[in-house]
C-alpha positions in Angstrom: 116.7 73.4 67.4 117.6 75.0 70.9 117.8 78.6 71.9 119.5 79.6 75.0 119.6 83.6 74.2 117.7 85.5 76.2 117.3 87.9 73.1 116.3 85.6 70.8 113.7 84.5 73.5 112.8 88.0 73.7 112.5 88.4 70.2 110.4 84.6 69.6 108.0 86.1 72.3 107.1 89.2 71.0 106.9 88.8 67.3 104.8 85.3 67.8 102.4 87.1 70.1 102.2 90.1 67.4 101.3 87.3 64.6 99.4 85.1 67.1 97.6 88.5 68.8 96.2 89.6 65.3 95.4 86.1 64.6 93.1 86.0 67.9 91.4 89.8 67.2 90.5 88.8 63.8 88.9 85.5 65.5 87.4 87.7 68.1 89.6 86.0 71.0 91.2 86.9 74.0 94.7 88.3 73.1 96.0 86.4 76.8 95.1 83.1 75.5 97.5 83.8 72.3 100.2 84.4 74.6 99.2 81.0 76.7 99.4 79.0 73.2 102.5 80.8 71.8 104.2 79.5 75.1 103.1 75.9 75.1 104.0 76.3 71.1 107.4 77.2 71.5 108.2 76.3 74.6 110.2 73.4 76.2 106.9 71.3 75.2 106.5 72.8 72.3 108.9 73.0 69.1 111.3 74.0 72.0 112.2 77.0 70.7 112.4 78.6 74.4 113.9 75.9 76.6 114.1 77.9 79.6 110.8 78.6 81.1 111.5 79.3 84.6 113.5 82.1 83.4 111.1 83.5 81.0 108.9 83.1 84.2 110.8 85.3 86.7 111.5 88.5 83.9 107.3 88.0 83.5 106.7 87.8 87.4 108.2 91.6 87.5 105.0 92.1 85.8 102.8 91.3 88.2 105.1 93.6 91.0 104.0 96.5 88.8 100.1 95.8 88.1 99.8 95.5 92.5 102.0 98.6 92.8 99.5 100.4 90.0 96.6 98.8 91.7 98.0 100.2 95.2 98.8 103.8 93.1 94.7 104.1 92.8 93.8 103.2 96.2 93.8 105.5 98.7 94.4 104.2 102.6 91.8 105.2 104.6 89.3 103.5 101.4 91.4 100.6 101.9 91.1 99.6 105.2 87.2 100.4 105.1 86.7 98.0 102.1 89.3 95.3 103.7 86.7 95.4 106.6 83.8 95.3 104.4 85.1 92.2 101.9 86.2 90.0 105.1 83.0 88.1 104.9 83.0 87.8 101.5 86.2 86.4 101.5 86.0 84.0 104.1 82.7 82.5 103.1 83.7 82.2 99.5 86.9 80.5 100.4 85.1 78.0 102.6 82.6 76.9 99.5 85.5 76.9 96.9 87.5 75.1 99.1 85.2 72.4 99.8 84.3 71.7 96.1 87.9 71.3 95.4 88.0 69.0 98.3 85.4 67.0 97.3 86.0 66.5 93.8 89.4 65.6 94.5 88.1 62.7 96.5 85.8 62.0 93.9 88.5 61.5 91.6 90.6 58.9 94.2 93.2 61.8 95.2 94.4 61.3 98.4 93.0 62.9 101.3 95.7 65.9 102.2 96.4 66.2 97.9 92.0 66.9 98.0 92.9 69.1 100.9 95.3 71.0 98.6 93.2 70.8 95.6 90.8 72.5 97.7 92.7 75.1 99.1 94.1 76.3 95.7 89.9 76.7 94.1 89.9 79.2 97.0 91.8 82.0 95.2 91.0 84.5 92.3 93.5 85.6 89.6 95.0 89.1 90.4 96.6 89.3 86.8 92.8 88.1 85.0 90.8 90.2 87.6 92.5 93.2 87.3 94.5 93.0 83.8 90.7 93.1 82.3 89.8 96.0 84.5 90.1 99.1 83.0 92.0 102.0 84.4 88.9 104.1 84.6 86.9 101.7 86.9 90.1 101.6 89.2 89.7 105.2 89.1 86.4 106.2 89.6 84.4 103.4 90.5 83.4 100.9 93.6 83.6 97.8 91.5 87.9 98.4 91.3 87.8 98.5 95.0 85.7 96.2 95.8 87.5 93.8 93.8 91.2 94.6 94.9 89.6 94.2 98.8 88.9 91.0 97.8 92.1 89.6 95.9 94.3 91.7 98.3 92.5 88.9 101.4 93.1 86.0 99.4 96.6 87.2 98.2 97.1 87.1 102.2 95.7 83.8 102.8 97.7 82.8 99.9 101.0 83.4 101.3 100.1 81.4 104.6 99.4 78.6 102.4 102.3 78.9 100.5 104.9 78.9 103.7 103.3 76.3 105.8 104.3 74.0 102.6 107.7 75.6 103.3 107.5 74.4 106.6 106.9 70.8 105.5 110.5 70.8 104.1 112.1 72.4 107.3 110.0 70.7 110.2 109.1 72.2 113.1 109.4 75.8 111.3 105.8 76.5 110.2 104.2 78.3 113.7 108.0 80.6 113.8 107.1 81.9 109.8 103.4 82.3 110.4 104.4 84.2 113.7 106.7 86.4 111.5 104.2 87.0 108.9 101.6 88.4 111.5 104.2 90.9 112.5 106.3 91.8 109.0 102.9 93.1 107.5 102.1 95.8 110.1 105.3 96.1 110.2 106.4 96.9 106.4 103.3 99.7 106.4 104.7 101.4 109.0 108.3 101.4 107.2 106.5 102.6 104.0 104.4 105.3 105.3 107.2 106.9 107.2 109.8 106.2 104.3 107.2 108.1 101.8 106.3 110.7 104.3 109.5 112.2 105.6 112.3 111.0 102.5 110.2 110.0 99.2 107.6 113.2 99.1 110.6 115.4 99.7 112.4 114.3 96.9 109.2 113.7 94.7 108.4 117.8 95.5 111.6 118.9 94.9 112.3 117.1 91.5 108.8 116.7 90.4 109.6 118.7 87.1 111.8 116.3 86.2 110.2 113.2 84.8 112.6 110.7 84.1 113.7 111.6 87.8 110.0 110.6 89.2 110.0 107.6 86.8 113.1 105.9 87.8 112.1 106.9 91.8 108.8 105.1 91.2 110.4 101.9 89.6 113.3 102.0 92.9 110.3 102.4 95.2 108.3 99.6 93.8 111.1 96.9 93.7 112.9 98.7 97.0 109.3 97.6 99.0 109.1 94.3 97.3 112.3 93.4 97.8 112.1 94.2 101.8 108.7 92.6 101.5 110.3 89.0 100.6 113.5 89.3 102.6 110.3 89.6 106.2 108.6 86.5 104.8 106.3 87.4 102.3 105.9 88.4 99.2 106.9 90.7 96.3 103.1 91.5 95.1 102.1 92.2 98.6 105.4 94.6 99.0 104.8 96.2 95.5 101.2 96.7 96.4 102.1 98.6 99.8 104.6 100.9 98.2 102.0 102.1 95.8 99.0 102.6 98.3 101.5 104.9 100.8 102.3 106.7 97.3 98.5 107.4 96.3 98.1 110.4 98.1 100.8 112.1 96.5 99.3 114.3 93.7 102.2 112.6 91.6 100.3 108.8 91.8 98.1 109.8 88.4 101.5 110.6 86.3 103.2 107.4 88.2 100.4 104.9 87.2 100.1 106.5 83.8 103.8 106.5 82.8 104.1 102.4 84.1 101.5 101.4 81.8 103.3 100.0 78.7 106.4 98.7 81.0 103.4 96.3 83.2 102.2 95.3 79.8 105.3 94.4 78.7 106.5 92.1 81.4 102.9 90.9 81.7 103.2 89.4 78.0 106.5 87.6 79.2 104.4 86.3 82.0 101.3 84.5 80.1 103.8 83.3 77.9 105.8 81.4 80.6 102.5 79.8 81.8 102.3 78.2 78.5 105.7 77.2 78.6 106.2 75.7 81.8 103.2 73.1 81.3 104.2 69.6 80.7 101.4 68.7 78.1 102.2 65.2 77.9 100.7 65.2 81.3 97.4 66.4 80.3 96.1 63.0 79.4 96.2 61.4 82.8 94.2 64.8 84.3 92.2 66.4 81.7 88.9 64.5 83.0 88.8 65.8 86.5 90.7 69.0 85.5 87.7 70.4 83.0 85.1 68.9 85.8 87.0 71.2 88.4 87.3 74.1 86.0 83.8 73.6 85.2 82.6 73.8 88.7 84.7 76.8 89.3 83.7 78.6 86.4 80.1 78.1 87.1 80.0 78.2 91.3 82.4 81.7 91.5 80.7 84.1 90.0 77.1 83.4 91.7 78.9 82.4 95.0 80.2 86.1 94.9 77.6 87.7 93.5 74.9 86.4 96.1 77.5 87.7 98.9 78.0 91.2 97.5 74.7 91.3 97.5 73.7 90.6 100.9 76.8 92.8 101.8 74.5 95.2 100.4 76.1 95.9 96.8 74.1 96.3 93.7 72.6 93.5 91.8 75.1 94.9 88.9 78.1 95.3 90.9 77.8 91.9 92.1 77.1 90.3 88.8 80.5 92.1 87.2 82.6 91.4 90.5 81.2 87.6 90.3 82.3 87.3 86.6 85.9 88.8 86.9 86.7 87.0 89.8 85.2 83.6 88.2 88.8 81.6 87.8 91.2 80.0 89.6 94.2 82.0 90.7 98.0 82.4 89.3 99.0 81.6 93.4 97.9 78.4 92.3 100.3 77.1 90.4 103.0 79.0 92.5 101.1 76.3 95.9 101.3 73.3 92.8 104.7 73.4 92.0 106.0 74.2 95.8 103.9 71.4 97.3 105.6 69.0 94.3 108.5 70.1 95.1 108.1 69.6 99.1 107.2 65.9 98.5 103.4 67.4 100.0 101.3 66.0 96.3 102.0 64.1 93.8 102.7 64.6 90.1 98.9 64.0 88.7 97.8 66.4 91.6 99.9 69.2 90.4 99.0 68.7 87.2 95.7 68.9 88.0 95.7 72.1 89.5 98.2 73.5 86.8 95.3 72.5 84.4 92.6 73.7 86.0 94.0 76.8 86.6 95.0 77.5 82.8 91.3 76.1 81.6 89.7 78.7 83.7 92.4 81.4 82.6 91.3 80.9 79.3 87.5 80.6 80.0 87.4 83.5 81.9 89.2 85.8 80.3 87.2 85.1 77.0 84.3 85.6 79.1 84.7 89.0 80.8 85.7 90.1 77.3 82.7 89.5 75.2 80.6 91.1 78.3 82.1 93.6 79.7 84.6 96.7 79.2 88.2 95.6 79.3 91.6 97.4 77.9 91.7 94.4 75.4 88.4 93.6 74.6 87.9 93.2 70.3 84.4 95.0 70.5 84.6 98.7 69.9 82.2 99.3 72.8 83.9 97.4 75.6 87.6 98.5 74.7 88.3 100.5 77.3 91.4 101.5 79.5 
């Protein structure tokens, strides 16, 4: 039976998580891994229910604009450039171990060399969505371990986007320095834009209308998609865009009502999201890769958190700090399968290679997120004393 409504997708989505979500609390599990299985239930794998994944995909992606733009919301600018200073190290080093693994056990596995050099580059990134979805609101508020953490995942998000257009470059030769060129100038660039945009047009509207909530609501959503949309259109991406517009907004007294207010409308694009990962994977591939995907995943899952935790604390962080920031930033990251399906697509890996990293990548999703609930305080968590948010 095909569906091609995007209502009835809508609907399928939100009443199977709703069953499935009270399914997983009663079991004690992590509510994102019912999303995960209601996609790959009903999805174009599945029962195919939901044939159209990749739309499903793009609605959820709006969810991840909003959770950088509340991330941004809470951070204030001169905090952010002394902790982007601070987690350089950290980033860098961590990258280089995670990389090599990858590397290596792609080898191991008789992937060819530039496929292990891929592998390896995509076990270099942390999920944004995991990390901070499971971070509640309170530590972004008032505690060092929010921006420690956002430091962190903002660097990769960075590195990220180089990866992702020098595989652009491989389907339009001779084009990769001219984008990486233009990168290095749009991001300076678009912070300028914002800062003055906020300064001298957006805190004289917000001050004159501020009584009027709907007003700052609707302001806030145009801001967030204005910045990511000007973001893409100078070469690189959405999140980063979305995260900009909410760190020149958090000195306005009005970021607390802002962050508050988009909330429920994050969560709600977020379920769309998690639900599309589980959709778009082909599981009749997951025989030829689930060896060397739950080795990876295993390696990951184990290596990340201590690799991180002994660099925080020879940056000089607290043994506790370091332990939580380790755990929460233990999995492989959602750019992943973004750097899967594009190198696919550009001819750059083959079809088991992309699979692999599709499967690793939802392995340590799962892993991880059941993980960080059962040990420390998230917004979902199914223990009274670590639900918070």
């Amino acid at each position: 039976m095909q569906h091609d409504s995007i209502l009835f997708s809508i609907f399928l989505i939100f009443t199977g998580a709703a069953v499935l979500a009270a399914i997983a609390l009663f079991a004690r599990q992590s509510l994102l891994v019912a999303y995960i299985l209601l996609g790959g239930l009903v999805g174009p794998w599945g029962f195919k229910l939901v044939n159209d994944a990749a739309i499903i995909q793009e609605i959820g992606h709006i969810g991840i604009i909003f959770l950088l733009f509340l991330l941004g919301l809470n951070l204030q600018p001169a905090q952010l450039v002394r902790m982007l200073r601070e987690a350089i190290m950290v980033t860098v080093i961590s990258s280089l171990v995670f990389g090599m693994a990858g590397l290596l056990t792609g080898l191991a596995f008789g992937y060819s060399h530039f496929e292990s050099l891929i592998i390896g580059s995509v076990m270099m990134f942390s999920s944004t969505i995991i990390g901070l979805k499971l971070l509640p609101t309170t530590a972004l508020h008032h505690r060092h371990v929010g921006q420690v953490m956002i430091s962190i995942l903002l660097l990769q998000d960075i590195l990220a986007i180089g990866i992702l257009l020098f595989l652009e470059g491989l389907s339009h030769a001779g084009m990769e320095w001219q984008q990486l060129v233009s990168l290095a100038l749009s991001l300076p660039l678009i912070v300028v834009i914002s800062l003055l945009f906020e300064r001298y047009i957006l805190q004289r509207l917000i001050q004159r209308f501020d009584t009027i909530q709907e007003y700052i609501f609707l302001t806030a959503i145009g801001w967030c998609l204005g910045m990511a949309q000007l973001a893409e259109l100078m070469g690189l991406s959405y999140e980063i865009g979305a995260f900009i517009a909410g760190v020149s907004l958090a000195t306005n007294p009005i970021a607390l009502f802002i962050a508050d207010s988009f909330k429920p409308l994050r969560d709600f694009f977020l379920i769309m999201f998690f639900f599309s990962l589980g959709a778009s994977f082909n599981i009749t591939m997951l025989p030829e890769v689930i060896i060397p995907a739950a080795i990876l995943a295993s390696l990951m899952l184990a290596f990340k958190p201590v690799v991180f935790a002994q660099l925080l604390r020879r940056s000089g962080e607290s043994t506790g700090l370091s332990n939580e920031v380790g755990v929460r930033l233990g999995q492989v990251s959602e750019f992943s399968l973004m750097i899967a399906v594009l190198a696919l697509n550009a001819g750059a890996i083959g079809s088991r290679a992309s699979y692999l990293i599709q499967s690793t990548t939802l392995i340590t999703f799962i892993v991880s997120s059941y993980v960080i609930m059962l040990n420390y305080p998230t917004p979902i968590a199914v223990s009274d004393r670590l639900r918070k948010d």
